[in-house]
C-alpha atoms as a printed R data frame, in Angstrom:
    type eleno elety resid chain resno      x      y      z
1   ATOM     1    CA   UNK     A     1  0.000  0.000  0.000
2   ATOM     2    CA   UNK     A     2  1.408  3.429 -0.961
3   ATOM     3    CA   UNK     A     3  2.218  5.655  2.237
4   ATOM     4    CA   UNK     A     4 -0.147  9.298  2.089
5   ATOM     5    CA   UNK     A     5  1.359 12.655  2.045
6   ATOM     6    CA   UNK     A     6  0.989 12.775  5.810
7   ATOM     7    CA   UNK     A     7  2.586  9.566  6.243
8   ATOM     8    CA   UNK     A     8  5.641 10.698  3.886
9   ATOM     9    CA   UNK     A     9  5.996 13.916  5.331
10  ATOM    10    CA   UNK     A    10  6.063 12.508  9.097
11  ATOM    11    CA   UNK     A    11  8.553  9.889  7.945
12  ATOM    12    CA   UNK     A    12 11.137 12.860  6.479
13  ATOM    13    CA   UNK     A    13 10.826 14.744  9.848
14  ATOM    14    CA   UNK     A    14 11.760 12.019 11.773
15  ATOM    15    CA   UNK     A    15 14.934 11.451  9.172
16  ATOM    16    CA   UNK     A    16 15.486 15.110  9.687
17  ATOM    17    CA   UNK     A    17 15.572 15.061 13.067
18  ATOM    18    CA   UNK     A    18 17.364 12.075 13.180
19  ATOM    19    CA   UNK     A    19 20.218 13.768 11.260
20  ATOM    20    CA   UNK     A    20 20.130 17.098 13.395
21  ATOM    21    CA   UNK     A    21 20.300 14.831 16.481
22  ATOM    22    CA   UNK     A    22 23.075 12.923 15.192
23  ATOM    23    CA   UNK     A    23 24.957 16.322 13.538
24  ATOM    24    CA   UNK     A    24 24.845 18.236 16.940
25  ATOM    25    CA   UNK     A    25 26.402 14.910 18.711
26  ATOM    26    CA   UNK     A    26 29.113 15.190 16.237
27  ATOM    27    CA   UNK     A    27 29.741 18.662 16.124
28  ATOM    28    CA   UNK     A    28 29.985 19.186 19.879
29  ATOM    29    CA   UNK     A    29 32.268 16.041 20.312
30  ATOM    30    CA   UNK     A    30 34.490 17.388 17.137
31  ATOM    31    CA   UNK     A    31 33.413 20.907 15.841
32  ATOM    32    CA   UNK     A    32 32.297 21.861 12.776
33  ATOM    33    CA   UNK     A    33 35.631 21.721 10.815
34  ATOM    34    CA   UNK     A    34 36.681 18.622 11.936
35  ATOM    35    CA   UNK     A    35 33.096 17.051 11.246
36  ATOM    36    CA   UNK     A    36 32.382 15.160  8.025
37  ATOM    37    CA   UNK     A    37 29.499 14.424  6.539
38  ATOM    38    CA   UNK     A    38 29.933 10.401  6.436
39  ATOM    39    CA   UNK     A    39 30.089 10.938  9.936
40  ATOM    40    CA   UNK     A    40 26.295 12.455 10.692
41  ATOM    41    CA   UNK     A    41 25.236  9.917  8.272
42  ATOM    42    CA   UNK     A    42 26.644  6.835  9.979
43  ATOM    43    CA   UNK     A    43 25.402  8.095 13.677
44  ATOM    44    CA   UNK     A    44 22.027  8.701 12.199
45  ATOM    45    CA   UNK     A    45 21.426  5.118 10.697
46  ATOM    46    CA   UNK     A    46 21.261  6.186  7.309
47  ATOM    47    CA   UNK     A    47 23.323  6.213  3.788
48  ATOM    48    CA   UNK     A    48 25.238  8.892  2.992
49  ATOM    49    CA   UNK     A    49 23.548  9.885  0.149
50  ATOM    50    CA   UNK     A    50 20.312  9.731  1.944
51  ATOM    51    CA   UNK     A    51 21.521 12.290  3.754
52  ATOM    52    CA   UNK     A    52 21.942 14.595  1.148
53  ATOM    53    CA   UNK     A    53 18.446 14.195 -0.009
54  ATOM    54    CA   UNK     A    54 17.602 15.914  3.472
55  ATOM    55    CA   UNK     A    55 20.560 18.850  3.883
56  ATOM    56    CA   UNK     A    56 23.205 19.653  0.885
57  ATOM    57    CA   UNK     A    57 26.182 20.010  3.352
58  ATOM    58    CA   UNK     A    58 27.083 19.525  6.999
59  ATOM    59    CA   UNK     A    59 27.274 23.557  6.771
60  ATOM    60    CA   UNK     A    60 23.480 23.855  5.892
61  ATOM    61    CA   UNK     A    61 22.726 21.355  9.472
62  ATOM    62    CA   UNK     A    62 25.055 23.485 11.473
63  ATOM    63    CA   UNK     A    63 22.812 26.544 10.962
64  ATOM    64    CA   UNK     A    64 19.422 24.702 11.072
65  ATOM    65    CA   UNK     A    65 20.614 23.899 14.711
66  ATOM    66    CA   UNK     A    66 21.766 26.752 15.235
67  ATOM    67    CA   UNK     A    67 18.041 28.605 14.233
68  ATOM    68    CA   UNK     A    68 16.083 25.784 15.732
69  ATOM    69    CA   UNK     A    69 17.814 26.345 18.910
70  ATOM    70    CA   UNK     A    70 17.638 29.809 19.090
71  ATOM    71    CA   UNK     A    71 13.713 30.014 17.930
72  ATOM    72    CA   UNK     A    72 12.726 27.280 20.598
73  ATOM    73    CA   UNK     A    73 14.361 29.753 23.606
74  ATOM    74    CA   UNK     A    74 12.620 32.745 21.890
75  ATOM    75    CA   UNK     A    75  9.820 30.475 21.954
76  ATOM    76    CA   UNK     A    76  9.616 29.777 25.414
77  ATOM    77    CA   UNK     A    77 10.997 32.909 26.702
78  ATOM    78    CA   UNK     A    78  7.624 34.910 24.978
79  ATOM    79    CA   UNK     A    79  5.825 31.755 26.638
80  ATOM    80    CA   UNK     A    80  7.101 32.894 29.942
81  ATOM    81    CA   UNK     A    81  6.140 36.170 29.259
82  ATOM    82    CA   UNK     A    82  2.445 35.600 28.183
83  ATOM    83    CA   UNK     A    83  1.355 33.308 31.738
84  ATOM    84    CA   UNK     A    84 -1.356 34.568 33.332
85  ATOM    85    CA   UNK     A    85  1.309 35.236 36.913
86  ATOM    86    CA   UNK     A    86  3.152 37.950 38.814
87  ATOM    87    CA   UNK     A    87  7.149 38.257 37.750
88  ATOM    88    CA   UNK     A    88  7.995 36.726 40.197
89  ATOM    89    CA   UNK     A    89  6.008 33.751 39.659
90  ATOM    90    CA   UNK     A    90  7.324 33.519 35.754
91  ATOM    91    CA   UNK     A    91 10.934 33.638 37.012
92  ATOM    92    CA   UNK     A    92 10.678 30.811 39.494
93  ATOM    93    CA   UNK     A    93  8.658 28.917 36.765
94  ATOM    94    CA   UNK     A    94 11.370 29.296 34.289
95  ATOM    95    CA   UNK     A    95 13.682 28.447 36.553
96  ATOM    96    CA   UNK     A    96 12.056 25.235 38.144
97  ATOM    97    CA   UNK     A    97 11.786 24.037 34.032
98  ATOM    98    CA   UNK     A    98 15.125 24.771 33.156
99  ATOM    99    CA   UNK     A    99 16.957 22.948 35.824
100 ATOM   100    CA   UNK     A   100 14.561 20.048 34.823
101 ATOM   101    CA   UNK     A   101 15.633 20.016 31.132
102 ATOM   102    CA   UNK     A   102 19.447 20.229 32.372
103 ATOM   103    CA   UNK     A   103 18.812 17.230 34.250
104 ATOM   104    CA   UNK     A   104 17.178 15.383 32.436
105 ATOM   105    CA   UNK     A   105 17.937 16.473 28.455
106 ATOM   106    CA   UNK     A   106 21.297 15.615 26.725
107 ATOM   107    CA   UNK     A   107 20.194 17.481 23.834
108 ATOM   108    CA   UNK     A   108 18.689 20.805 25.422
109 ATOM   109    CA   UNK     A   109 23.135 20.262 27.229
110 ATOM   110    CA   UNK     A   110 24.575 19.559 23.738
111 ATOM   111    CA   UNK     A   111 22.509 22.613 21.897
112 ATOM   112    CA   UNK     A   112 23.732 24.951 24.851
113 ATOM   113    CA   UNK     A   113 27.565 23.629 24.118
114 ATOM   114    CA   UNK     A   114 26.818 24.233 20.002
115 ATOM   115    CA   UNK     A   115 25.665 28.097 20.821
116 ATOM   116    CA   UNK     A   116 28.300 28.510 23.710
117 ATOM   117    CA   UNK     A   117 31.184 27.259 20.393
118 ATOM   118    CA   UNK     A   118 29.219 29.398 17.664
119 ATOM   119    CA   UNK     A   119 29.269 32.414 19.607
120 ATOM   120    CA   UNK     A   120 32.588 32.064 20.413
121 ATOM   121    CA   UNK     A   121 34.178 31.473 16.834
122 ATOM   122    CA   UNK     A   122 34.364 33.622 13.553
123 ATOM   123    CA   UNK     A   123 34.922 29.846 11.993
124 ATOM   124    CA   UNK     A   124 31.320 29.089 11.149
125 ATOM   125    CA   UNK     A   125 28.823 29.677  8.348
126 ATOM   126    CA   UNK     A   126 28.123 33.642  7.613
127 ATOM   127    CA   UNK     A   127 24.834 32.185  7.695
128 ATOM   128    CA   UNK     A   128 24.934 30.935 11.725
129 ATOM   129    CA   UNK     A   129 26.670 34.281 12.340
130 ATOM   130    CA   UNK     A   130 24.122 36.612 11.158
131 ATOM   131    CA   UNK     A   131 21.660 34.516 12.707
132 ATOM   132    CA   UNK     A   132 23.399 34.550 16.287
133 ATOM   133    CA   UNK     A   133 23.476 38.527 16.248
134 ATOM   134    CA   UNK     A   134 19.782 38.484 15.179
135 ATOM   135    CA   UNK     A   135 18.037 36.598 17.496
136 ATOM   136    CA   UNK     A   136 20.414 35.658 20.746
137 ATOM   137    CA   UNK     A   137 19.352 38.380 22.496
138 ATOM   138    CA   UNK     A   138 15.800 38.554 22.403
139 ATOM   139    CA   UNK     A   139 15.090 35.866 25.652
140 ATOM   140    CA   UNK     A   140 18.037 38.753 27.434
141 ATOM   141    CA   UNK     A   141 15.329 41.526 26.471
142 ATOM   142    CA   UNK     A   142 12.124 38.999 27.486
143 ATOM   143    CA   UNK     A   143 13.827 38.069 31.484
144 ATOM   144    CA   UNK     A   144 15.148 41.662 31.292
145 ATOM   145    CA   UNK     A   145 11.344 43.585 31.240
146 ATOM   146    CA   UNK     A   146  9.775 40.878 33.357
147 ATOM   147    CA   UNK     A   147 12.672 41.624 36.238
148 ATOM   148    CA   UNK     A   148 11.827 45.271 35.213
149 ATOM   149    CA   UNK     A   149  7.666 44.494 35.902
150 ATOM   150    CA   UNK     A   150  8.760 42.241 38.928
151 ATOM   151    CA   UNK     A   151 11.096 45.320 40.756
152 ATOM   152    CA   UNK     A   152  7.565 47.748 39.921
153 ATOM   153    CA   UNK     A   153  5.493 44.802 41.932
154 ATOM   154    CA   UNK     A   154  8.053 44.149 44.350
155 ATOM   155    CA   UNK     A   155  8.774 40.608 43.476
156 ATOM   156    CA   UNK     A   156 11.686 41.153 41.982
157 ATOM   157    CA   UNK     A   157 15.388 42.390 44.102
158 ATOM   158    CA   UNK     A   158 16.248 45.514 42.967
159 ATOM   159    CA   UNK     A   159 19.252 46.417 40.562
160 ATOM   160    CA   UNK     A   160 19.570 46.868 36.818
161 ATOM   161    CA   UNK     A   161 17.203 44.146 35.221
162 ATOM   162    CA   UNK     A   162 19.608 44.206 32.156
163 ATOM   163    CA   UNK     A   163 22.196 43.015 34.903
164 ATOM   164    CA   UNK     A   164 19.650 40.743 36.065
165 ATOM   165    CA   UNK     A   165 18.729 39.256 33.046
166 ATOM   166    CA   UNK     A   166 22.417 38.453 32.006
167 ATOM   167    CA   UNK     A   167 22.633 37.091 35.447
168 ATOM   168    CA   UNK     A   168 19.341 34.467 35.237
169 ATOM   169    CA   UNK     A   169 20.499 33.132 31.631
170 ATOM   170    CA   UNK     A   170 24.027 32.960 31.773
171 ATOM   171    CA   UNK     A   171 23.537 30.872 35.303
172 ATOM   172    CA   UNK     A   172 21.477 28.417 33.068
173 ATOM   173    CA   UNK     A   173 24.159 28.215 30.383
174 ATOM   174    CA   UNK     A   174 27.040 27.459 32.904
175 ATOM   175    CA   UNK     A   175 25.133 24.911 34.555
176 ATOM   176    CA   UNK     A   176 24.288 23.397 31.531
177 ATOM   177    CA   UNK     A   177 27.834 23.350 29.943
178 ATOM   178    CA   UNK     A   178 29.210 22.021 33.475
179 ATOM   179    CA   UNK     A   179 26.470 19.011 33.217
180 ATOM   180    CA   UNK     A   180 27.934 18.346 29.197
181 ATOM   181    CA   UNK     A   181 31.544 18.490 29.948
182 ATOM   182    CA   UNK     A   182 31.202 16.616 33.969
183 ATOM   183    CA   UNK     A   183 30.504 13.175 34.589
184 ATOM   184    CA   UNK     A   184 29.584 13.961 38.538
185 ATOM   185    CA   UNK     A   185 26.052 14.000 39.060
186 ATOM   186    CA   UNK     A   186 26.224 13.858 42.738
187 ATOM   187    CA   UNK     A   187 25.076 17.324 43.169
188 ATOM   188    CA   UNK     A   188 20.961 17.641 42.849
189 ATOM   189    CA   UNK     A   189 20.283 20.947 40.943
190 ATOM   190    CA   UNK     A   190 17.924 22.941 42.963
191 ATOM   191    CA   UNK     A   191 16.353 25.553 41.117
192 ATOM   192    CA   UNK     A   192 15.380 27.942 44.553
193 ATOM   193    CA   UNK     A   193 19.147 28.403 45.235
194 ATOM   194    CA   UNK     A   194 19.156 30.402 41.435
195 ATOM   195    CA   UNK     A   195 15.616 31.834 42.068
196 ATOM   196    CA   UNK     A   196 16.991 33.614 45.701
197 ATOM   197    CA   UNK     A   197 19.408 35.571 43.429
198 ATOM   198    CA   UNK     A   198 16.398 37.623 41.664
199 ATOM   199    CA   UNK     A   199 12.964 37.150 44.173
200 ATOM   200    CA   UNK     A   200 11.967 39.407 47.076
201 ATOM   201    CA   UNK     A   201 11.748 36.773 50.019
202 ATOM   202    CA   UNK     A   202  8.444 36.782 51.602
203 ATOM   203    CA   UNK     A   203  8.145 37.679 55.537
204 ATOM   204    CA   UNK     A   204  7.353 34.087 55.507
205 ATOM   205    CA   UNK     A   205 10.083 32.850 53.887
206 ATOM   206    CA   UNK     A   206 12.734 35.268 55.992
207 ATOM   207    CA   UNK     A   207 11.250 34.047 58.898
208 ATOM   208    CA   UNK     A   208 11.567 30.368 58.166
């Protein structure tokens, strides 16, 4: 029986993503440069020229991570922003979810390791580049107004919620890279410890 259009197109995303899972385990274990494409194709599962049917060049993969990555934090960040809760509530929510993906997602560690190496090198596709100065800094400008709306409702500590912002994603990103690059796992993450960094304790909580 012939496979529908829905069928066909499910069956090339999960090819697709099987190559973007297998490229971003290869590029973070080798880099780009030292990538090749034979390489993504045997980790995937699939022939080489398969492969090609999906992406022209190990090039064109590197910046579909590299978008896909940044459009899922945009993503969530503007999720963040849109609950129905005070600041202070959003942070701690963020928070709580993002030391739960650390834990518990190899990819969400690998993709922060890809960005961390991107931003870091002029030895990538013009492509990833442009895309990294277009977009990276618009979940720093979604944290940064909800620490602003937070300090106005008194949820939020006071200083510079540009500051602040840096501050809540860049805590993320180190504990993320340390999880990728350390094998000890003795330590349970406890997303409170980051939250007392930005939230007004309670009388309740100061007592206690």
């Amino acid at each position: 029986m012939a496979r529908s259009k829905e069928q066909n197109e499910r069956m090339r995303e999960t090819r697709k993503e099987k190559i973007r899972t297998a490229a971003l385990s290869q590029f973070v274990k080798q880099g780009l440069f030292a990538t090749r494409i034979q390489d993504i194709a045997a980790e995937a599962g699939i022939a080489q020229g398969l492969l090609y049917h999906y992406y022209g060049s190990k090039e064109e993969i590197f910046v579909d991570l590299i978008n896909d990555a940044l459009d899922k934090t945009i993503e969530a960040s503007y999720s963040v922003r849109d609950m129905e809760a005070d600041p202070g509530e959003k942070i701690r929510f963020a928070l709580e979810r993002l030391v739960e993906i650390i834990e518990n997602s190899q990819t969400f560690l690998d993709t922060c390791r890809l960005i961390t190496q991107a931003t870091n090198s002029t030895a990538i596709p013009q492509a990833a580049q442009d895309l990294i100065q277009e977009k990276r800094n618009i979940p720093y400008q979604v944290i940064e107004k909800i620490m602003a709306a937070g300090q106005k409702e008194g949820t939020i500590i006071a200083g510079d919620p540009k500051m602040l912002a840096i501050f809540f994603w860049t805590s993320i990103n180190g504990l993320a890279i340390y999880y990728s690059t350390n094998n000890n796992r003795e330590v349970k993450l406890d997303y409170r410890v980051i939250a007392s960094m930005f939230l007004v304790k309670t009388e309740r909580e100061s007592e206690e």
